[in-house]
N, C-alpha and C positions, 0 to 999 in steps of 0.2 A: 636272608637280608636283615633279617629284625634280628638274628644275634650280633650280625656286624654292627647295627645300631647302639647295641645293648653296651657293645665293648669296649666305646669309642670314651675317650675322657668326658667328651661332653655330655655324654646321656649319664654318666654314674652321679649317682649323688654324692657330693662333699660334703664336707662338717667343718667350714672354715671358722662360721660362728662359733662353734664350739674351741677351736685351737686359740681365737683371741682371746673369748671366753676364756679359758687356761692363761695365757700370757697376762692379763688383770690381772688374775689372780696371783701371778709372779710382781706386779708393779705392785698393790697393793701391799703383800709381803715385802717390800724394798720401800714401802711408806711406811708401813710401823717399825721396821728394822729401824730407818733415821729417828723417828718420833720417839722411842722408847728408850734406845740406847744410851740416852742419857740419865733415865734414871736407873739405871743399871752403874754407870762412871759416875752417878752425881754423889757418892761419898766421896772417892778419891778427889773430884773436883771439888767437893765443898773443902776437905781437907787440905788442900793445896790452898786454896785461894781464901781459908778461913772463911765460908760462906755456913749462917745455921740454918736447920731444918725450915723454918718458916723464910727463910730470902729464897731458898734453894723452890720451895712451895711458889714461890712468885719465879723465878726461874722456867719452871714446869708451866706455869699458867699461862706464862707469855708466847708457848708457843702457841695455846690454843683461842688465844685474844687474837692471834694475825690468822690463824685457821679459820676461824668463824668469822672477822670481819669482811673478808676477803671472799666466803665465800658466795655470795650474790654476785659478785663480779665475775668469779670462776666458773659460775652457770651459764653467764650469760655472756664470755667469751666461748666457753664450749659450745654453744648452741649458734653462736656466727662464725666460729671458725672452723672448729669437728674435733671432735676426740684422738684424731692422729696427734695433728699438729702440735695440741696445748697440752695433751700429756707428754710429748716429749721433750718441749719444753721445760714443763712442771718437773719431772724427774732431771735434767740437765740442771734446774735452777737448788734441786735438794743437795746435789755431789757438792756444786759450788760453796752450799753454806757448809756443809757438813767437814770441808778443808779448812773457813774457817771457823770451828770451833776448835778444830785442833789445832789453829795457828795463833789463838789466842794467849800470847805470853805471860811466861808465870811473875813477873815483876808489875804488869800493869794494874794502875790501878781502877779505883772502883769497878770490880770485875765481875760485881752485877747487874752493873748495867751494862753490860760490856756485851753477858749470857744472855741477860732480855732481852737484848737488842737482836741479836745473832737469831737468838729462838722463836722474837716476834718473824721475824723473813724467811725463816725455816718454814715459820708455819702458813706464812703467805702466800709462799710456794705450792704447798702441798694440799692447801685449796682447792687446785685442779683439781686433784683426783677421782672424787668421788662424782661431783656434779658432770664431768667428763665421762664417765663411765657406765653412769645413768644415761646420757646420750646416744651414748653407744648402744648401749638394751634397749631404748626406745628405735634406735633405726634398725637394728639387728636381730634381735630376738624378739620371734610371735607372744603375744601375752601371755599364752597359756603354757611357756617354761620361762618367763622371766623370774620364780621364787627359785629356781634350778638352778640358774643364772646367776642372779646374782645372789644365792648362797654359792657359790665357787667361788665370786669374786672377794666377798667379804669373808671366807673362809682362809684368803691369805693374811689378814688381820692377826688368826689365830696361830698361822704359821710365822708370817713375819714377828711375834710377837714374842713365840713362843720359843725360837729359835734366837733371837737375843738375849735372853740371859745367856745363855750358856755359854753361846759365840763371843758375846764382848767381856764376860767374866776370864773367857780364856785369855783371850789379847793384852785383857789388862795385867793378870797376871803375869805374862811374857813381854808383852813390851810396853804396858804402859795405858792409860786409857787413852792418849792421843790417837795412837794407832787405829783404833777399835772404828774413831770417826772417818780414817781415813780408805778404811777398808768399806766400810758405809757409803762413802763417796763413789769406790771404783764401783762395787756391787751394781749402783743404780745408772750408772752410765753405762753400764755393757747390758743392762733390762731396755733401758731406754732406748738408744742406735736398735734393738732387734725389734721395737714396737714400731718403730718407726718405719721398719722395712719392709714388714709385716702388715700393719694395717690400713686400712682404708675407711672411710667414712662413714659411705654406704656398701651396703651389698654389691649393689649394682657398679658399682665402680670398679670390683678389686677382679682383677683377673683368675681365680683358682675356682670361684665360687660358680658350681655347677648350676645350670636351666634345674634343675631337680631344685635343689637348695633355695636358689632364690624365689621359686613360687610359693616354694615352703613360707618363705619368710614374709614374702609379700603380702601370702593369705594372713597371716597372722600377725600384721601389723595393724595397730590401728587408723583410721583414717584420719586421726587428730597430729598424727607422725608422717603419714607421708607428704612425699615431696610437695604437693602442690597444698597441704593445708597450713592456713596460718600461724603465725606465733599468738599466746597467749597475752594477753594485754597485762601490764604488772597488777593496774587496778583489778583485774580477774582472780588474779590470785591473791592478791594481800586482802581483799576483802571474801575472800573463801573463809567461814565457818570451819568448814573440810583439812583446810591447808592450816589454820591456825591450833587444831586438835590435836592434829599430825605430825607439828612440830612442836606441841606442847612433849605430846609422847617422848617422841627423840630427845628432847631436853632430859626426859626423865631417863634415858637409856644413858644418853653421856653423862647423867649425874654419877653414872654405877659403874659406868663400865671405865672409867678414869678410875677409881678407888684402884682397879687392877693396872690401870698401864701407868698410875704417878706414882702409887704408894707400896704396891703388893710385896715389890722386894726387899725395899725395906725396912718394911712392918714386920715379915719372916726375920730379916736378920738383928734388929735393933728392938724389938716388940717381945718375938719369938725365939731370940735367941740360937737361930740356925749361924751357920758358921756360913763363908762365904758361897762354897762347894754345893752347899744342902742348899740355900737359900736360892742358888741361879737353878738347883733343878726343882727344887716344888713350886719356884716360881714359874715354870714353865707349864704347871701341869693349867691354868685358869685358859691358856691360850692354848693349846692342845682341845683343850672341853670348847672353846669357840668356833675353832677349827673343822672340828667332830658337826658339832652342833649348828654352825650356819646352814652349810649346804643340806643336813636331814631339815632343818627346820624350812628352806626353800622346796626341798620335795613332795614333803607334808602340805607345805601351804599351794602348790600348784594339781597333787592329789584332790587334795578338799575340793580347789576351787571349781576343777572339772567338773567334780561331781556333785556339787550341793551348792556353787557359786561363789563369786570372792569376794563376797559382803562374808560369809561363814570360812571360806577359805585362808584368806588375807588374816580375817580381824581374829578368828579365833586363838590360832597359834600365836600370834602375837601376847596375845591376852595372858593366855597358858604360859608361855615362857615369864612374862615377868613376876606372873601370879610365886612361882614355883622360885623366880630368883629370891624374889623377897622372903620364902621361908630359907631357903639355903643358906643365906646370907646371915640370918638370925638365929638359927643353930651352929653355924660353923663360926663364926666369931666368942660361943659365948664354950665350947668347945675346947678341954685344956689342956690334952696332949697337940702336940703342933703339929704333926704330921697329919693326925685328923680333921685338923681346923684347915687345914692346906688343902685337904682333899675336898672337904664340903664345901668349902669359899671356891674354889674352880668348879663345884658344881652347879652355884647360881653366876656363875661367870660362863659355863656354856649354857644354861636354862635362858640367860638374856640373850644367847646369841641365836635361840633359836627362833625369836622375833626381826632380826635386823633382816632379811630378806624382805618381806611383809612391807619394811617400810620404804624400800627401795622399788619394788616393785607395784606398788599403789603410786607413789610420785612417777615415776614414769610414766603408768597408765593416766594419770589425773594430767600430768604435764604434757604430754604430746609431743608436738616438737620442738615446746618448749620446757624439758625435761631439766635442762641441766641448770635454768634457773630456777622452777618449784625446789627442787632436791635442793639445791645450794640453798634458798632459805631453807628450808628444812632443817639440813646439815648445819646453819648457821645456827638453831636455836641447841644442835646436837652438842658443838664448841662450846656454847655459852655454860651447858649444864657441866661439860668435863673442866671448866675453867674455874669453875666455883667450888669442885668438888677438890682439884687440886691444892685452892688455899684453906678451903674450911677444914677436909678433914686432919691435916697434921693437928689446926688448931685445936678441934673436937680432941684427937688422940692425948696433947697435953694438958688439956685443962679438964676433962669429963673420961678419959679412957680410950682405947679404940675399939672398946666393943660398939659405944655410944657411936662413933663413928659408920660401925658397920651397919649397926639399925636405922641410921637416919639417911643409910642407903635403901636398905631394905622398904621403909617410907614411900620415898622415892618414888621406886619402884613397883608400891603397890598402888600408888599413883599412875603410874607409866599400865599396867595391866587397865584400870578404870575408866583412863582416855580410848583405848581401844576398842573400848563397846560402843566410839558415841563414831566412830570411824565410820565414814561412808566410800568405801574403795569405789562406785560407780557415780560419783557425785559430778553435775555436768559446771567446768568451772567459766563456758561459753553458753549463748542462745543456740548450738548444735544440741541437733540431737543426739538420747541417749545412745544411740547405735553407731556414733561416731567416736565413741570414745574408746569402746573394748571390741575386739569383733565377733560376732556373730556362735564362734564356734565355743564361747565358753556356753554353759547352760542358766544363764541370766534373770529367766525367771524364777530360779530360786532364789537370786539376791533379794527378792523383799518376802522371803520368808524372815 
């Protein structure tokens, strides 16, 4: 009788978590594909439409002033409607802009405010993402593989990222950079209708998700996340210490990691002298090393946390990754065959990435089931730093050099490493107690070693 038990669909365990898991990580890749792709077309588009490097820099910047403004609202729609819903919306709302950028006519004029305007809503859209995703790791994945987690989900980052040059270098060559956007568009409507079909809320809702699976999940949620616990009050969090460190950090991660998704390829080809060919693929190697490096730096950081707590787990690898970015950064910029410099700048280009799980996964635990609005600020101060980086570095590049530029990443960055020692991943951001925030199975009394 107990084999017949054993055999039935319901007794096996599933891995549904993990298959969404994976499908993120496909949206995510189809958010940087849209995000990026432009500055891969934005010579041909500056060329056309006579736009200079510093409008094009304001171009660039605008999509990440409606990404970050936007996202406290996108937290806090994911968190009352659910991460089905508002990511398939969000991705349905990228296709739309991304037709038109390409429908933007080559006669019209003022056509940078035309691209602002297009790139602020682009990036409005795409808001959702992250703060929705973190929603999802909070109802979905137990705390002690959320660094797992969502390094797979932010390792589409390094794949959608990394896979655009190449992709929209080919298109343009063949038909044009209009194309390139409209291929961008199909891409994430056919990611989107399968998200949608695909997931569900909660665990408890979706029909595939095995009695195995979801006790799994259950036990390893925290009690600040399930159903019956309250939302975070905003004053909770905006007056968090915790919360204000944490998106100090992030600001200093978006200061850097923009350098690669605004500037990288055209620094290689206008800086460095690669040709169009060489420039789409060394420009791919920083997002390749993100790619590599999110999900080990999510392994590592849920390893740790097991066994020595996620006050050492969390904050340490964080640390370490931007410690490491910042030398990278300052060797491979000062570095004078290109192909070298190309290698060691995509080496502190995954050394950062091997922090972004760290920060994903402390906002969820900190957030509860009010996850998707901590993370959206968070994220919101991540925009601000990638927005600033978009207009100062050209500037720095013209007037001081672009080494100057890559050290006052490096900076940054070593900034970004120094917020992370004052991190408190168990920090209670309610009058709950400590045992309601993380559960029980991580090993907790090492966090105040």
């Amino acid at each position: 009788m107990s084999e017949t038990v054993y055999s039935t669909p319901s007794a096996r365990n599933s891995h549904v978590r993990w298959l969404l898991v994976l499908w993120l990580f496909m949206l995510s890749a189809v958010a940087y594909l849209d995000r990026v792709n432009i500055s891969i077309a934005g010579g041909q588009i500056a060329q056309e439409f006579g736009i200079s490097n510093v409008r094009l820099g304001l171009v660039f910047s605008s999509f990440l002033w409606g990404y970050g403004l936007f996202q406290t609202l996108a937290g806090w729609l994911a968190d009352r409607y659910g991460p089905r819903l508002m990511l398939t919306a969000g991705v349905l709302w990228w296709g739309l802009v991304s037709v038109l950028t390409a429908a933007v006519p080559r006669s019209i004029g003022h056509a940078v405010v035309v691209f602002i305007a297009i790139r602020f809503l682009l990036g409005a859209g795409e808001a959702i993402m992250y703060p929705s995703s973190n929603q999802f790791v909070a109802r979905w994945i137990p705390s002690h593989e959320r660094g797992a987690a969502n390094g797979v989900i932010f390792a589409g980052v390094g794949i959608g990222a990394g896979v655009t040059p190449p992709l929209i270098s080919w298109f343009m060559l063949h038909y044009g950079w209009r194309s390139a956007f409209i291929l961008s568009a199909i891409i994430g409507l056919a990611a989107g209708v399968v998200w949608y079909l695909a997931a569900r809320d909660s665990p408890e809702s979706h029909p595939s998700v095995s009695p195995a699976e979801l006790s799994a999940i259950q036990k390893g949620i925290p009690k600040s996340a399930s159903a019956g616990a309250p939302r975070l009050a905003w004053f909770d969090i905006l007056t968090s210490g915790n919360v204000w460190i944490l998106s100090f950090a992030y600001f200093c991660f978006g200061y850097v990691a923009w350098v690669f998704f605004s500037w990288f390829y055209l620094y290689l080809a206008k800086v460095r002298g690669l040709d169009l060919k060489s420039s789409a693929l060394y420009a791919t190697l920083p997002f390749l090393a993100m790619a590599v490096c999110s999900p080990l730096g999510g392994v590592v950081s849920d390893a740790l946390s097991k066994q020595f707590g996620s006050r050492l787990g969390r904050c340490s690898i964080a640390a370490v990754g931007f410690a490491l970015t910042a030398i990278f950064l300052v060797f491979g910029s000062a570095a004078h065959d290109s192909r070298v410099a190309s290698i060691v700048l995509a080496g502190g280009a995954g050394s950062l990435y091997l922090s972004q799980s760290a920060f994903w996964a402390v906002s969820a635990d900190l957030g509860g089931k009010s996850a998707g609005g901590l993370s959206g600020f968070m994220n919101m101060a991540n925009q601000i730093g990638g927005a600033l980086t978009a207009i100062v570095t050209p500037w720095f590049g013209d007037i001081f050099g672009w080494s100057t530029g890559f050290r006052v990443a490096a900076t940054v960055a070593a900034l970004g490493a120094v917020a992370w020692l004052f991190v408190n991943p168990r920090a209670n951001l309610t009058s709950s107690s400590a045992a309601g925030i993380v559960p029980a199975t991580f090993s907790e009394q090492k966090d105040t070693a």
